[in-house]
C-alpha positions in Angstrom: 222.2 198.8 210.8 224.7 199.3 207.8 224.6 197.5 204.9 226.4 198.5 201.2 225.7 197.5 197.2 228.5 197.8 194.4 226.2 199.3 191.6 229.3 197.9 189.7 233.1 197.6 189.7 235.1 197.2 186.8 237.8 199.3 184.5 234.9 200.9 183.0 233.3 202.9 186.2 232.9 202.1 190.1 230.3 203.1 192.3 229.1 201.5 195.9 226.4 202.8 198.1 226.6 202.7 202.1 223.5 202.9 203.7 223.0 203.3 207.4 219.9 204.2 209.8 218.7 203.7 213.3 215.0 202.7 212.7 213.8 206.6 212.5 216.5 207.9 210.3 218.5 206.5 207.2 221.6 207.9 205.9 223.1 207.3 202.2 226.4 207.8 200.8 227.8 207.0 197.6 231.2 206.4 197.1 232.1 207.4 193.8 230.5 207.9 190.4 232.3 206.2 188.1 229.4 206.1 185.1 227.7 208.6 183.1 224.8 210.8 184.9 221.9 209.0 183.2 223.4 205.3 183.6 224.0 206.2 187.4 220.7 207.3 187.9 219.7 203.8 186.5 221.6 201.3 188.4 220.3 203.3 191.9 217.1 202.8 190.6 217.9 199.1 190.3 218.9 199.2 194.2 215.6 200.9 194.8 216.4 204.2 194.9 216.2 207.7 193.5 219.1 210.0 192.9 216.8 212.2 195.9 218.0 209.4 198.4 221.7 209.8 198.3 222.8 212.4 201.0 226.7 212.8 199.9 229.2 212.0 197.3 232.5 210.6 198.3 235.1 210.5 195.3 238.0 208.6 195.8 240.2 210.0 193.1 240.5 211.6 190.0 240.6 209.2 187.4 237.0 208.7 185.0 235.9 205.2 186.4 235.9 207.1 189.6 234.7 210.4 189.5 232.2 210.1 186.5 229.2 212.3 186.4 230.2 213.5 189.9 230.0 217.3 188.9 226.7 216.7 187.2 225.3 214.8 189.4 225.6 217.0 192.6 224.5 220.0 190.1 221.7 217.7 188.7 220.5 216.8 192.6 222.1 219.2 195.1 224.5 216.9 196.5 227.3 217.6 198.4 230.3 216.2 197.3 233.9 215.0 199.4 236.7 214.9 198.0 240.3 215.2 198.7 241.7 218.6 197.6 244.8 217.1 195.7 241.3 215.1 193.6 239.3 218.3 193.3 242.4 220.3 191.7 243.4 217.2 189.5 240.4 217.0 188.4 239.9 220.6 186.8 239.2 222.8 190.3 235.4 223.0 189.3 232.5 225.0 190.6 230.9 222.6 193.1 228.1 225.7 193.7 229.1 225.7 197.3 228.8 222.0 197.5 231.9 220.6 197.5 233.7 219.9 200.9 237.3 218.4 201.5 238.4 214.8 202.9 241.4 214.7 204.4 243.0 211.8 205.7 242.3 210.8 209.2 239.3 213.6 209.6 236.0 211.8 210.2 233.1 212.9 208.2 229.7 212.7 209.8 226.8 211.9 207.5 223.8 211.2 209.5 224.0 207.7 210.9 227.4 207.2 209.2 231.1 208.3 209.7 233.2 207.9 206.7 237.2 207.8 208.2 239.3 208.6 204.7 243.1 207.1 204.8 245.5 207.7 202.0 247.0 205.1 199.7 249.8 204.8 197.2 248.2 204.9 193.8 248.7 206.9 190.7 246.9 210.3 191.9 247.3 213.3 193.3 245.8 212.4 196.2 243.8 209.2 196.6 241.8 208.0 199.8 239.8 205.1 200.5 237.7 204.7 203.5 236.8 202.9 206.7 233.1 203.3 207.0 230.8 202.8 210.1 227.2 203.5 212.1 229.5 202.9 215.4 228.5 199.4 215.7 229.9 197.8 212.3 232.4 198.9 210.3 233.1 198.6 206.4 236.5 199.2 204.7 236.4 200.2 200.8 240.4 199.3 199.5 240.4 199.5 196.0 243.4 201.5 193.7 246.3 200.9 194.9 249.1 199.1 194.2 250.6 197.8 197.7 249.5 197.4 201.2 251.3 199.7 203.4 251.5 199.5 207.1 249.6 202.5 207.7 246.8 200.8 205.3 246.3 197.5 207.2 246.3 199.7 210.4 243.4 201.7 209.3 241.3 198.4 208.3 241.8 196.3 211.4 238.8 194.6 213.3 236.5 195.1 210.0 233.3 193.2 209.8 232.7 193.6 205.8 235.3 194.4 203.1 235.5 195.5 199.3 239.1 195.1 198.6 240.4 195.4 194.9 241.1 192.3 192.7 242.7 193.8 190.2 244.9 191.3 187.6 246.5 188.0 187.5 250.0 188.8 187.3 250.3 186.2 184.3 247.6 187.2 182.3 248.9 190.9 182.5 252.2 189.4 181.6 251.0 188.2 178.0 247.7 190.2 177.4 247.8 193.1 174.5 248.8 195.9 177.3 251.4 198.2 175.8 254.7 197.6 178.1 254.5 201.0 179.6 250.6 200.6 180.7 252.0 196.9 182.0 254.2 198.5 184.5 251.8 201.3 185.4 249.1 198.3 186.2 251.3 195.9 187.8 253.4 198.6 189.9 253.9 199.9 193.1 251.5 202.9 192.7 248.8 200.9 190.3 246.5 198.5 191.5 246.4 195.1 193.2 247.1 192.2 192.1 245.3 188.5 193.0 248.3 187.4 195.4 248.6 191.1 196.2 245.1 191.1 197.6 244.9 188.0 198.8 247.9 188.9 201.2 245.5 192.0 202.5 242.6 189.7 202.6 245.1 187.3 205.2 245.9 190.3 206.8 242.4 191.6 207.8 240.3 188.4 207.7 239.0 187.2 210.4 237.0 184.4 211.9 233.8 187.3 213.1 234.3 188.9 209.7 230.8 188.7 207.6 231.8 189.7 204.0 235.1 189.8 201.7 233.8 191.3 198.4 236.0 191.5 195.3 236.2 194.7 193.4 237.8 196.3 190.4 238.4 193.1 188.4 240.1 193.7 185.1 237.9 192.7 182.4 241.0 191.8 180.2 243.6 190.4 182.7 241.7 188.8 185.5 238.7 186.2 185.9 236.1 185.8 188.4 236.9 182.2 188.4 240.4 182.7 189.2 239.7 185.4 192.0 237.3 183.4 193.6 239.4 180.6 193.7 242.0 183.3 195.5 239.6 184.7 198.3 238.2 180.4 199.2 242.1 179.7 199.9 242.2 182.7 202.2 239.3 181.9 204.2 239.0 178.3 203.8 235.3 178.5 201.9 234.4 177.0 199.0 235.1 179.1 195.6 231.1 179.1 195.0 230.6 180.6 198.1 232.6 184.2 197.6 231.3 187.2 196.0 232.4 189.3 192.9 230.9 192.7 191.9 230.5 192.5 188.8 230.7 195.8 185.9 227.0 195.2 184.6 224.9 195.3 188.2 227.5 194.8 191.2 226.5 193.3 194.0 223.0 193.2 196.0 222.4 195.0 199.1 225.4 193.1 201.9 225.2 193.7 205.5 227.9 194.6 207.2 
């Protein structure tokens, strides 16, 4: 069984948990750790869990609503901690006390009863991946920062039973919200994060008829709605609006199986 919770998603930190176990054995990853140390350590004990319970770290990329407390937390706990090495030198090139191993796209990482398969994206880092995750029965793609779809993205994500995909911005509200132009064009371009229609072509792309969860992540808390995206995902899949799911920035998502 696998089965994953967005302790929350938003501009102001990210963190999802994958859990995975064969009825004698449970694995536990968390990817990213996009909140400060003692705020973390709160919203895993919302899910039910101590910071004892998490087995690795993946980080995604660099940037602070990503990477967080990771340092602290894998010196506060022992955890090891993936990352790409373009993330780790980005990020400063610090002392993971012999704890810090590096993703690389395409490599499988064993974690117990999961494999985490990281794939590179275009985004605004040094060298982002986001993941394809699995306990060999069910598999779970995490697709948030980036700004477009390539090929090589939508091949790594096909036959998917659950997905997290970003929902970034309405193009329209970006248009006319407070955004400095510069930060408008980092946002809204190639190598900055999805937009509604953006994902919503993904979501047409991957979605299918077998396929148990689309989740919406990463929603702007100045240029998007949940209304809006919710709205997006039920004209993808041909649900009712009330019936898709947003994580949220205050408490995510509850536990999902895949």
């Amino acid at each position: 069984m696998i089965r994953f919770r967005s302790l929350g998603s938003g501009s102001a930190g990210n963190a999802t948990l994958i859990e995975a176990g064969n009825g004698l054995s449970t694995s536990r990853v968390l990817v990213d750790c996009g909140f400060g140390l003692r705020h973390l350590e709160a919203r895993l004990a919302r899910a039910g869990l101590a910071a004892t319970d998490i087995d690795a770290v993946f980080i995604t990329h660099e940037h602070g609503d990503h990477i967080g407390c990771a340092h602290a937390f894998s010196r506060r706990h022992g955890v090891a901690v993936w990352m790409s090495e373009g993330t780790w030198l980005a990020s400063g090139s610090r002392d993971y006390e012999g704890r810090l191993r590096f993703a690389r796209d395409g490599e499988a990482i064993e974690v117990g009863e999961l494999q985490l398969r990281p794939f590179t994206v275009p985004h605004d880092a040094r060298e982002p991946l986001q993941l394809r995750c699995t306990d060999g029965a069910r598999h779970l793609g995490v697709l948030t920062d980036l700004g477009h779809a390539t090929p090589y993205v939508i091949a790594q994500l096909a036959g998917l039973d659950s997905l997290l995909l970003e929902f970034n911005h309405d193009t329209d509200m970006l248009a006319v919200s407070s955004y400095p132009p510069f930060l408008k064009q980092r946002v809204g371009g190639k190598w900055g994060h999805l937009s509604n229609n953006a994902a919503s072509d993904i979501a047409q792309a991957l979605c299918h008829s077998h396929m148990r969860h689309l989740v919406a992540a990463h929603l702007s808390e100045q240029n998007n709605k949940p209304e809006i995206v919710r709205q997006a995902m039920a004209q993808v899949l041909g649900a009712s609006a009330d019936e898709m799911l947003t994580a949220n920035a205050a408490d995510g998502t509850p536990w999902l199986d895949v």
